[in-house]
N, C-alpha and C positions, 0 to 999 in steps of 0.2 A: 100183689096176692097176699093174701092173710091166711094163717095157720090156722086159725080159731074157723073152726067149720070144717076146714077140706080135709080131704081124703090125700097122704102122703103114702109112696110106695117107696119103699127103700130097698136095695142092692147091699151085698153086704154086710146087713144089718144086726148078726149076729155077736157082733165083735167091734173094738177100736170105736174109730167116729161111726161108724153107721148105728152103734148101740147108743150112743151118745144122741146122735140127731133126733133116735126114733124117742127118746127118752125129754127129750127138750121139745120135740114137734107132740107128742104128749103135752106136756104143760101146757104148751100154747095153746089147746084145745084142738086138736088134730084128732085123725083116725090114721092107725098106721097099716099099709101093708107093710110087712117083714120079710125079705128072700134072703137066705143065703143058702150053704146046701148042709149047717146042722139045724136038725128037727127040733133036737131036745135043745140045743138054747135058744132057739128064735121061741118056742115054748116058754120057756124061763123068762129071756125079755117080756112077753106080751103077758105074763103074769106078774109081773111087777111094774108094767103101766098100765095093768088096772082092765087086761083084758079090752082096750081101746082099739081093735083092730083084729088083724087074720094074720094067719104066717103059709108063704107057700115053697117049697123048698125045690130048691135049680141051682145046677153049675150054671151062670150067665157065657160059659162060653159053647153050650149047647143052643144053638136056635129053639130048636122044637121046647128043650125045655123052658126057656125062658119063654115064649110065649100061651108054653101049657100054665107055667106058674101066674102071671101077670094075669091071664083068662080065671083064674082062680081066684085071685084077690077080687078081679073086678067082681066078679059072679058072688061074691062074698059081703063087698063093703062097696060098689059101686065103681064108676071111671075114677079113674085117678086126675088131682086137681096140680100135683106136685109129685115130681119126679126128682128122687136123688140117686144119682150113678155115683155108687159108692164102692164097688166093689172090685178088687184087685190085688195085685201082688207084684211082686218085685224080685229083681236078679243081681248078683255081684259076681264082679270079674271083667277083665280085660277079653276086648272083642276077641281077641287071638284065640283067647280061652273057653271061650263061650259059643257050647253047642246049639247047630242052628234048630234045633229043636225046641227049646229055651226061648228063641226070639218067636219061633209061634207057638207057645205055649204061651207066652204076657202077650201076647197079638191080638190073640183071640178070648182073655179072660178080658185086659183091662181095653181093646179098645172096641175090638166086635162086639164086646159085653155091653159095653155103652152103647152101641148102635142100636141091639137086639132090644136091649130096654126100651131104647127113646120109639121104635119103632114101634115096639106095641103097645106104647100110650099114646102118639103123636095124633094118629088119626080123630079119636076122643076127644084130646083138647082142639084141636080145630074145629070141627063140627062143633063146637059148645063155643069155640071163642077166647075160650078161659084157660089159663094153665103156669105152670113154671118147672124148667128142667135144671137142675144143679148138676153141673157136672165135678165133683171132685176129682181134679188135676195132678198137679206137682209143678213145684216152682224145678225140677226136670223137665215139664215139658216148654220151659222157659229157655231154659241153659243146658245144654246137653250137659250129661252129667259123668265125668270121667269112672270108669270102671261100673259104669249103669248102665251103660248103652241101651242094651235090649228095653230096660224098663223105661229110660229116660224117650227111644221114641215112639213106646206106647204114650205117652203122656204127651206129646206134642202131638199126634194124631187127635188127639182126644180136645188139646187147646183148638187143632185149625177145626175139625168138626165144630166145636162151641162154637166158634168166630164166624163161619157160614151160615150155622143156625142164628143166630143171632140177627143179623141184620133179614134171613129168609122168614123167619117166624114173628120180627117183631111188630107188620101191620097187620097180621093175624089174630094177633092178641096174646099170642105166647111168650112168654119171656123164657131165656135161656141166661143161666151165670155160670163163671167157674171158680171156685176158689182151689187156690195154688197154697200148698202148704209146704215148710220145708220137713225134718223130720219129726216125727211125732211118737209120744211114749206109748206105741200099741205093739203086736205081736207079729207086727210086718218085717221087724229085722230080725228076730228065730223064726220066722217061718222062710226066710230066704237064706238063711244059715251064716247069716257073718253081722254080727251087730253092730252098732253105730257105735264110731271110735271116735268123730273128730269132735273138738273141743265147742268149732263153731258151725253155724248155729246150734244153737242147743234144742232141744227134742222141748216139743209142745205137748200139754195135754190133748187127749181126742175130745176135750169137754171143752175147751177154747176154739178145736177147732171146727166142730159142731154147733157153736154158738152164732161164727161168719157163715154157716151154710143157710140157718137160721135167717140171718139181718140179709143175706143177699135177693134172699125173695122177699122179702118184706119192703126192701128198697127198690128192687128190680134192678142190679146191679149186675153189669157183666163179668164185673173178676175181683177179685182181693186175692191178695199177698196174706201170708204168715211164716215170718213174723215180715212186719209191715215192710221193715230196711232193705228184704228182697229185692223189694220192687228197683231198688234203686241199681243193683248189680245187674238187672233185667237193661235199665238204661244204658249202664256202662258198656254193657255188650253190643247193644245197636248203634251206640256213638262213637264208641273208643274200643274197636276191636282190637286194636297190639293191644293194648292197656289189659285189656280184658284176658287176653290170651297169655300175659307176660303175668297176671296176679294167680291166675290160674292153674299156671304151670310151678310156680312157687308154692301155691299152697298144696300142692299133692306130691311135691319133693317127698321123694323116699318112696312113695305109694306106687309109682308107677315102674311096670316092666322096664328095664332096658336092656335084655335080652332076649 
């Protein structure tokens, strides 16, 4: 699938990578839809790429609204050629800690949000053939992610849904990828109120990591790592689970309850 031509919907896309993608799927010669639920900056974005698209504004963890907004873009700019699920948030704290409100609260943004999306473009790209879904991930939904939980198993719902669309969609003609990022310098850790402390990995730009959402449709790529060495703590854990669970437990010394 090529950006030059198609129609890109994005989730999200007011902020962090999703303002990134919309801004880079611009250049490429793209048309953007925009969703997220602020007016006045998906406004702002689409006056700085040049008015190349429509903006339509939804919580993606409402149905009705997500499929009122997507019925808008299409009604606007056409079916959509390329779908990015971009759009989510995140929790901190120890499960003990962590009200069950909270786990469906990211249940329902980061992974019913991808569903409600992919579902009201999926029909369009079958009937035409044609298409590509990016799902942004988390190398969380790789590795459970101590004192994440609630966010860490939105994002492995969201890996096994990739993983079944993927091989369901691919003699269709649709292509599905996920790119797995680990932390990244956007407004995702003040908006869950405890900022990124650890030394490692170190925090990516949303412009690096909107550039792999980029090459994975271009490739038709199922997944990528950021930063790349992830991938290899992804293997650890499937080969060498004491190994994994014994580095694991070292590297969050001090961090975790023991009362």
């Amino acid at each position: 699938m090529e950006w030059n031509g198609s129609i890109a919907f994005i989730t999200g896309a007011s902020r962090g990578i999703g303002r990134e993608v919309a801004r880079q799927a611009v250049a490429k010669g793209a048309q953007v839809g925009l969703i997220s639920r602020s007016e006045d900056e998906l406004r702002e974005l689409l006056a700085e790429v040049g008015g190349r698209g429509a903006v339509a504004v939804a919580d993606v963890a409402d149905r009705a609204q997500t499929d009122e907004a997507f019925a808008k873009l299409a009604g606007e700019l056409g079916p959509a050629d390329i779908l990015v699920n971009n759009a989510g948030v995140g929790a901190f704290g120890a499960v003990a800690d962590t009200d069950v409100d909270t786990f469906e609260r990211l249940m329902r943004i980061n992974y019913l949000g991808t569903v409600y999306a992919t579902k009201a473009v999926l029909p369009g790209m079958l009937e035409r053939r044609r298409g590509h879904i990016v799902n942004v991930a988390s190398i969380a939904g790789r590795i459970g992610a101590p004192l994440e939980a609630a966010y860490s198993a939105t994002k492995f719902a969201v890996v096994g849904f990739s993983e079944a669309m993927m091989i369901e969609l691919a003699p269709r003609g649709v292509g599905v990828s996920m790119v797995n990022p680990g932390p990244v310098e956007t407004e995702f850790f003040n908006a869950r109120g405890v900022p990124y402390q650890r030394k490692t990995p170190k925090p990516l730009s949303a412009k690096r990591v909107a550039r792999d959402v980029i090459d994975v449709v271009e490739r038709n790529k199922l997944e990528t790592y950021l930063p790349r060495w992830l991938r290899q703590a992804v293997v650890s854990r499937v080969l060498f689970p004491p190994f994994f669970k014994a580095g694991t437990l070292r590297a969050f010394k001090g961090q975790l309850p023991t009362e």
